[in-house]
C-alpha positions in Angstrom: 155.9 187.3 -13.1 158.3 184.3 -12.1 156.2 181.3 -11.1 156.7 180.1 -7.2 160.1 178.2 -7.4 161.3 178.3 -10.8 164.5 180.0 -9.9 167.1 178.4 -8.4 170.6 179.1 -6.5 173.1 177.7 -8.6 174.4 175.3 -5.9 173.0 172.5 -4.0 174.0 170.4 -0.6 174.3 166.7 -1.9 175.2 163.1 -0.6 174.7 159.7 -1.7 174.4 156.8 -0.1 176.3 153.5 -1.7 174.5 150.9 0.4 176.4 150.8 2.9 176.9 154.4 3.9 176.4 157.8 3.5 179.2 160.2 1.4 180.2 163.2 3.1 178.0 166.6 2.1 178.9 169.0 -0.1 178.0 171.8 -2.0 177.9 170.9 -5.8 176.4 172.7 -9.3 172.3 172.8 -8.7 171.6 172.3 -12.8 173.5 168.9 -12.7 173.4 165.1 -11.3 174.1 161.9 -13.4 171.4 159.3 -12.6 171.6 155.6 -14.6 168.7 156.0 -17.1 167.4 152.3 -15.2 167.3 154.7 -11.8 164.6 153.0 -9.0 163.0 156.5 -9.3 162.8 157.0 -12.7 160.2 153.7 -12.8 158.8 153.0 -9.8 159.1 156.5 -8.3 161.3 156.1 -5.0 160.9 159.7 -4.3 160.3 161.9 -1.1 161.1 165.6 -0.4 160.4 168.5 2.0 159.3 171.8 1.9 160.4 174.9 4.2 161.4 178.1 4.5 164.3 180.4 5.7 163.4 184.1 6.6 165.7 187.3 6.6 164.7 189.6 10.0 164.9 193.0 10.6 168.4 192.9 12.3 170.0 191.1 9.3 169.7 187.2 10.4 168.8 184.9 8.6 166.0 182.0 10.5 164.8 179.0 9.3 161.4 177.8 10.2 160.3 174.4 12.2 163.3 172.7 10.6 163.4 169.9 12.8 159.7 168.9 12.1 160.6 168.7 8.5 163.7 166.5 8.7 161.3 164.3 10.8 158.4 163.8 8.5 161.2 163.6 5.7 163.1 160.7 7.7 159.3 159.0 7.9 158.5 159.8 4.4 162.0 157.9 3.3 161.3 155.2 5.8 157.7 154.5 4.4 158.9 154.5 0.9 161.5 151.9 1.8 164.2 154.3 0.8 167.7 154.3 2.7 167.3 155.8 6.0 168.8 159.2 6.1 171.3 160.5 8.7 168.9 163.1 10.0 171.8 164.9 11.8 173.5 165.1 8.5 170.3 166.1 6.8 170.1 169.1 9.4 173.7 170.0 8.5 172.7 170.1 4.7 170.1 172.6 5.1 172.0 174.7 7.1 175.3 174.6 5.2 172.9 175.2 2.0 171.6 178.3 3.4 174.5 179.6 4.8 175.9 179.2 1.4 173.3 181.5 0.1 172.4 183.8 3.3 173.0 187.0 1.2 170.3 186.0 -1.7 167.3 185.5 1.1 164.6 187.8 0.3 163.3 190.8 2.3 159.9 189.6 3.7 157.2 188.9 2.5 159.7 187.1 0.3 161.5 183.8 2.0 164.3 181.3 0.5 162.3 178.0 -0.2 164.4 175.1 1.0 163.2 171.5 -1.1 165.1 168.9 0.3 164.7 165.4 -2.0 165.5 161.9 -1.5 165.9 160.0 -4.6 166.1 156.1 -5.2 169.2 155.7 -7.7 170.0 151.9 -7.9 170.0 150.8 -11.5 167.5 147.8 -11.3 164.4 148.0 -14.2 163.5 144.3 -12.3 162.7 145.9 -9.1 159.3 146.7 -9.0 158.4 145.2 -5.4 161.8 145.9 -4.4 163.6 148.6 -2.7 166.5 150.7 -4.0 169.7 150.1 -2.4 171.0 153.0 -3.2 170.1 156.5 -3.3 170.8 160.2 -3.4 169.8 163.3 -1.1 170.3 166.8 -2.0 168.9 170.0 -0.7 167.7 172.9 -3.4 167.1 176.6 -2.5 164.5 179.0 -4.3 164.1 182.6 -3.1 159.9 182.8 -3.5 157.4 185.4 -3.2 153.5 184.4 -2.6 152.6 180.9 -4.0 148.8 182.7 -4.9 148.8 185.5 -6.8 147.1 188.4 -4.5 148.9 186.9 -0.8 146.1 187.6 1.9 143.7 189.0 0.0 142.8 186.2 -2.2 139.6 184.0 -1.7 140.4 181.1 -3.9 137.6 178.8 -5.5 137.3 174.6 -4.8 135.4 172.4 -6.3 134.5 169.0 -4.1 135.3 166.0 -5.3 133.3 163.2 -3.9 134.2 160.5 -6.4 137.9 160.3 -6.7 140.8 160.8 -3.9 144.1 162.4 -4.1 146.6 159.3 -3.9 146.0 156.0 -2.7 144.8 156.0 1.1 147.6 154.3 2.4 150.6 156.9 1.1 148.3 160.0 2.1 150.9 161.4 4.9 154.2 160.2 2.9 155.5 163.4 0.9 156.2 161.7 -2.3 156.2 163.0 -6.2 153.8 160.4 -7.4 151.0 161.3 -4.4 151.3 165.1 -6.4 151.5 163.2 -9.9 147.9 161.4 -9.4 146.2 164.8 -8.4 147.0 166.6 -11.3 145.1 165.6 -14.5 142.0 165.8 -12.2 143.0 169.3 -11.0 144.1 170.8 -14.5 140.3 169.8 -15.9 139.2 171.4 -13.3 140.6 174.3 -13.9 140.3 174.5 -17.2 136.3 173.3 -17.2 135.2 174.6 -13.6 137.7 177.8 -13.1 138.2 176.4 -9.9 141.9 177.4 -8.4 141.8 173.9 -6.5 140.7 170.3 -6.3 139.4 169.4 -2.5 139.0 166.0 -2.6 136.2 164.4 -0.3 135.7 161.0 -1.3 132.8 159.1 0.1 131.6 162.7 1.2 134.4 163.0 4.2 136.5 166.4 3.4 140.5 165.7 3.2 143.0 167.8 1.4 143.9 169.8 -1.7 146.3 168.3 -4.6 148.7 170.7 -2.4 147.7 172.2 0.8 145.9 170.9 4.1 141.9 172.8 4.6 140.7 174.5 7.6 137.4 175.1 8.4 136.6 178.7 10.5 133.0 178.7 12.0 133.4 181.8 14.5 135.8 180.8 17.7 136.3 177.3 16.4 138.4 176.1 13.8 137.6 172.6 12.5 140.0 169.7 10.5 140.2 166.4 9.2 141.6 164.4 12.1 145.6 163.0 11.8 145.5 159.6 9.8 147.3 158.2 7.4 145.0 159.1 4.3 146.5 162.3 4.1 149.5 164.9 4.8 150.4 165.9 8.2 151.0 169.7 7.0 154.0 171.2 8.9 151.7 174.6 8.0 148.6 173.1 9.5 150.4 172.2 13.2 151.6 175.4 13.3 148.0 177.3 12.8 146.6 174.9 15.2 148.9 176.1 17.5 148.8 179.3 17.3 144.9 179.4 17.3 144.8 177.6 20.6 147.0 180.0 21.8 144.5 182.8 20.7 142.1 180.6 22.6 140.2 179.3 19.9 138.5 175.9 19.9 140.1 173.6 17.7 138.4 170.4 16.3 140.4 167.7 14.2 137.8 165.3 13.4 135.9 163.7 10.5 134.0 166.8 8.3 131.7 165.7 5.8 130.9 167.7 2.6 127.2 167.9 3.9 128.5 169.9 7.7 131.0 171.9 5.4 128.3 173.1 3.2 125.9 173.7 5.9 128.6 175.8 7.7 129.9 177.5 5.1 126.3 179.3 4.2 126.6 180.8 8.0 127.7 184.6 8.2 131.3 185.2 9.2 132.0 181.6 8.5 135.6 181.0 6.8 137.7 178.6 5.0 141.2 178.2 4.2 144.3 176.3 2.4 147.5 175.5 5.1 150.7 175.0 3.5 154.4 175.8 3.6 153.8 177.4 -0.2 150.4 178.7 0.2 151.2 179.8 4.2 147.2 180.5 4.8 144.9 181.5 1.9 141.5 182.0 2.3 138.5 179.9 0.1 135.6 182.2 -0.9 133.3 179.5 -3.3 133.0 176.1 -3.2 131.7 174.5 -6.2 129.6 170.7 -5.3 127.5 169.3 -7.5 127.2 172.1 -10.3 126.1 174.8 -7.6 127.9 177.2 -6.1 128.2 177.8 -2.5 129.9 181.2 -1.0 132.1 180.9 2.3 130.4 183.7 4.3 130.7 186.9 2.3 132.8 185.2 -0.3 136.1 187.1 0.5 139.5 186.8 2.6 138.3 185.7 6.0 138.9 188.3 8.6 140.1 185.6 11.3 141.9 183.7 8.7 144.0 186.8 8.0 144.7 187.3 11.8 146.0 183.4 11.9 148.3 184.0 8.7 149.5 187.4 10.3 150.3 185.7 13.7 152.3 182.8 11.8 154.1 185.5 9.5 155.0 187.5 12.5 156.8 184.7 14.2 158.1 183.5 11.1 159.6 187.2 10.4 160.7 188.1 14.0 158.1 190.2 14.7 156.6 188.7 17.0 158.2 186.4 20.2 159.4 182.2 19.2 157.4 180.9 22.1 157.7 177.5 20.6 161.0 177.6 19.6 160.4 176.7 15.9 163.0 179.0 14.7 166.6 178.2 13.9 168.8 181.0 13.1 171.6 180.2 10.2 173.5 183.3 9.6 174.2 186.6 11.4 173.1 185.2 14.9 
């Protein structure tokens, strides 16, 4: 099986910006750019990117979902990073002209094109370690992708809680950067290794955050229940959109604090669920959870029936089964 976004269209949207302004888009080889060996981002990792996803529907179109709200947290991303300021207009076009360029290679569904836009710091300067980049480059890859968890929907993944360590430093949690990714993975790859845990879900001080890679949700009956917006951790595209749609199915939803000792407790209660939101992993259920050197099951230990439902709602939409109330999709190609 080809691992989730290790294939590649062989050309990428691309600009640069030269301190003073951006270059005009355009469509160049995806296997090539020439960065000065002294780059910003090669040592002090001046990096941001997006992740999102265009969708071929029944009649032949091609849609791209909640693109604006990507380019958004991407523009914030760049800004708190102290990277150029990206045209976001500009940015928009890229994406589009990208996938418009490719329209014909999107998958049938479930499959989707994965769009990874990237913002990269390229000034040659080994001396600027509490300094910005003055120059940088933008490009937009494309990846057609199946499921990011083998199984889809019918996966119940297993977490062990951390308690002791946190995914990046508190202060980057919501920026989208490489190195935030970088500092969860040693941790996560024992883990897997040791524990046969799928995931890392890192609570430090006992207060439940994220995933090295996705946003958690917990599902006690009617009422769904999340860490509260800071800046500690990612504001998942994913997760705003299964809020959403769960208050539109009238369910209570609760972003607050969640402490290991509540999520344990909860998760012990029949029918009670737990899930991983993210544009790869869409909605995956979590069936153990692993504190301590016990194991705890998530209800019955299997794919939650009411996380499926949410997942199901946000695929519809996504595929065009289902009507774009909230206007999150953008259609690209055959419109």
């Amino acid at each position: 099986m080809t691992a989730f976004g290790s294939v590649f269209m062989p050309e990428m949207a691309l600009t640069v910006f030269d301190g003073e302004k951006w270059s005009e888009a355009a469509m160049v080889p995806s296997d090539s750019i020439s960065l000065h060996p002294g780059a910003h981002v090669l040592h002090y990792a001046s990096t941001c990117f997006e992740g999102l996803k265009a969708f071929r529907h029944a009649d032949g179109s091609v849609k791209i979902f909640r693109m604006d709200a990507n380019i958004a947290r991407f523009a914030q991303s760049s800004e708190l990073l102290a990277l150029p300021a990206i045209d976001t207009a500009q940015t928009r076009d890229m994406i589009v002209m990208a996938v418009k360029s490719f329209a014909g290679e999107v998958p049938e569904v479930p499959g989707s094109l994965y769009i990874r836009p990237t913002h990269i710091g390229t000034e040659p300067a080994v001396g600027k370690a509490a300094g910005p980049s003055l120059t940088s480059m933008q490009y937009v890859l494309l990846s057609p992708v199946g499921d990011y968890f083998a199984g889809g929907s019918d996966v119940a993944l297993r977490l062990l809680l951390e308690e002791d360590g946190m995914r990046c430093a508190p202060h980057m949690g919501r920026i989208k950067s490489g190195g935030n990714y970088a500092s969860a993975l040693r941790p996560t790859l024992n883990a897997k290794r040791d524990l046969k845990v799928d995931q890392i879900l890192f609570c430090p001080d006992g207060d439940v955050q994220e995933t090295g890679a996705a946003n958690f949700l917990l599902i006690d009956g009617n009422t769904l229940i999340t860490k509260a917006l800071d800046d500690s951790f990612l504001h998942g595209i994913t997760r705003d959109s299964i809020l959403t749609i769960a208050r539109d199915l009238g369910m209570n939803v609760e972003e607050r604090d969640l402490s290991v000792s509540e999520l344990l407790e909860r998760s012990q209660k029949p029918g009670c669920e737990a899930a991983l939101s993210g544009t790869a992993a869409v909605l995956t259920s979590v069936g153990t959870l692993l504190h301590k050197g016990k194991e705890y099951q998530v209800g019955d230990g299997k794919a939650g029936a009411t996380t499926n439902k949410l997942r199901k709602a946000l695929n519809d939409i996504q595929w065009g089964r289902a009507e774009d109330t909230h206007g999150w999709l953008t259609c690209v190609s055959s419109c």
